[in-house]
N, C-alpha and C positions, 0 to 999 in steps of 0.2 A: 467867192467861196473861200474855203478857209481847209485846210488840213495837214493833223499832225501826221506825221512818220516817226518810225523808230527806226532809227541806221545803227547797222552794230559796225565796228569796226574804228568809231571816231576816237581820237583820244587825245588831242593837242589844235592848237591856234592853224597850225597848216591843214586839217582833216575839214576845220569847220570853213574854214576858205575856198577849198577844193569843191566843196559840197556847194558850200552858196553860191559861190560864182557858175557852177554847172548850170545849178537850177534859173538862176536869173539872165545865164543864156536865153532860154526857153521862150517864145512869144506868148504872153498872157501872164508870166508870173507877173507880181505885184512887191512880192513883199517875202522876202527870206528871214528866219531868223531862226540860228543852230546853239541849237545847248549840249554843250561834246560831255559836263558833265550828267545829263540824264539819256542824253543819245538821243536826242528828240529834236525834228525840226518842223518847225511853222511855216506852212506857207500859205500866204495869199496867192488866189489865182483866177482868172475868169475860164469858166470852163467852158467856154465857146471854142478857145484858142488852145489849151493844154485839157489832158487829162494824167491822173493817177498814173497810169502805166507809163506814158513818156516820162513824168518826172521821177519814177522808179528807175529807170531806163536810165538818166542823164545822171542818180548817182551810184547806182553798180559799174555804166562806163569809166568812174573816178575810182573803181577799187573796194566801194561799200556797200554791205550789206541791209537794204532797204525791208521793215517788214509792217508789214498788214495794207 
């Protein structure tokens, strides 16, 4: 499965780090990929193992704001 977010709050090489490294914590993600300039991030993930709300969860824990 595949889904984008909008995190408000990124704005530099350390925001997009914080972010990915959170989510790639997470058992089942696949694949991170953070664009600090649209505020959007990509992730692959098997939803057996993760859903939506944990990875919402893993980056408000880092200080950002996750939305839809």
């Amino acid at each position: 499965m595949e889904l984008t977010l909008e995190v408000n709050g990124m704005s530099c090489g350390h925001c997009e780090q914080s972010v990915k490294s959170a989510l790639e914590e997470l058992e089942g993600i696949h694949g991170v990929e953070v664009d600090t300039d649209s505020g959007k991030v990509n992730i692959a993930y098997d939803e057996a193992y993760v859903s939506k709300t944990m990875m919402k969860g893993a980056i408000e824990a880092q200080g950002y704001d996750p939305v839809g």
